[in-house]
Every structure is written in C-alpha cells, then in structure tokens.
N, C-alpha and C positions, 0 to 999 in steps of 0.2 A: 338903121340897119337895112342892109338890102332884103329886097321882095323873098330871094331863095334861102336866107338864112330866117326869115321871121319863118317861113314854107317848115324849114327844117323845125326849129322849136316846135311849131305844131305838131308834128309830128314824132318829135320824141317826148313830146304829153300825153298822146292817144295811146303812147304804147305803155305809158305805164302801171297802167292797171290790165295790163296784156296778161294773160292767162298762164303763158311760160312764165318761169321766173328769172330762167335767163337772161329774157328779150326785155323783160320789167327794171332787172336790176341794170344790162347796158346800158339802157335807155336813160335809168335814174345819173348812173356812173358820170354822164358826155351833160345831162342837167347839170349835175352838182359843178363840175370843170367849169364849161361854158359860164355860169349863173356868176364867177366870178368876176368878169368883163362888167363895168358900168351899162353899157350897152346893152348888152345881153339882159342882165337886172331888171332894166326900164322895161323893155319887151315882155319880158316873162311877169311884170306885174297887171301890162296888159291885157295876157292872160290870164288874168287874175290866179297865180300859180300858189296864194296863199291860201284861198276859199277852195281853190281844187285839193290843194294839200290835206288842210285839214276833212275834207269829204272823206276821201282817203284813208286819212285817218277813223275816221268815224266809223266809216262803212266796213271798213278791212277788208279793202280790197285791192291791197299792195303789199305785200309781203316784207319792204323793205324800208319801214318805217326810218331807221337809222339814216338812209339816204335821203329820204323827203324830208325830211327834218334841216340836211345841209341842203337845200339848196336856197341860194342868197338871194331874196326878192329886190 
C-alpha cells in the first residue's frame, strides 16, 4: 500500500472512538468497505485492528459495535 493510504487507515482508527457518533460510525462505515481489499486487511492487521477492536469492545467506547465487529482483519 502506498505511504497516503496506510496515513488514511490511521486515521480513520483514531476516529473511531471519536466522541460524535457520527464521525465514529463514518469512520467505522469507509473501515468495514476498505477492510475488504486483501491489501487493505494486511495493513489493518498491522494495526493490530483485532486487539484494538476488542478494547473497544471491552471498554465501551464505541458505540457501534455491530460495525467493529465487520471489519475483515
């Protein structure tokens, strides 16, 4: 993956325990899409997007469990 798309996944991970629930659930919405791409997958397990999930989960601090849940490590 190029440097600006791994950029971009970082950053729609910071947002998802964002405060809006808006901004939380877009964010999850463009994960779950993207997280389909092989590519994409590999990257996001980089960020270890499974231990972050379930944190997440744990802590309750994402409103939208239903989408953390699809997104394809």
């Amino acid at each position: 993956m190029k440097g600006v798309q791994v950029q971009l996944l970082g950053a729609l991970l910071r947002l998802v325990p964002d405060e809006s629930k808006d901004v939380s659930k877009a964010a999850l919405t463009a994960l779950v899409n993207m997280s389909q791409d092989p590519d994409v997958s590999k990257t996001l397990q980089q960020f270890n997007v499974v231990s972050r999930t379930m944190e997440y989960i744990r802590e309750k601090s994402c409103p939208h469990i239903e989408l953390l849940v699809r997104i394809k490590p």
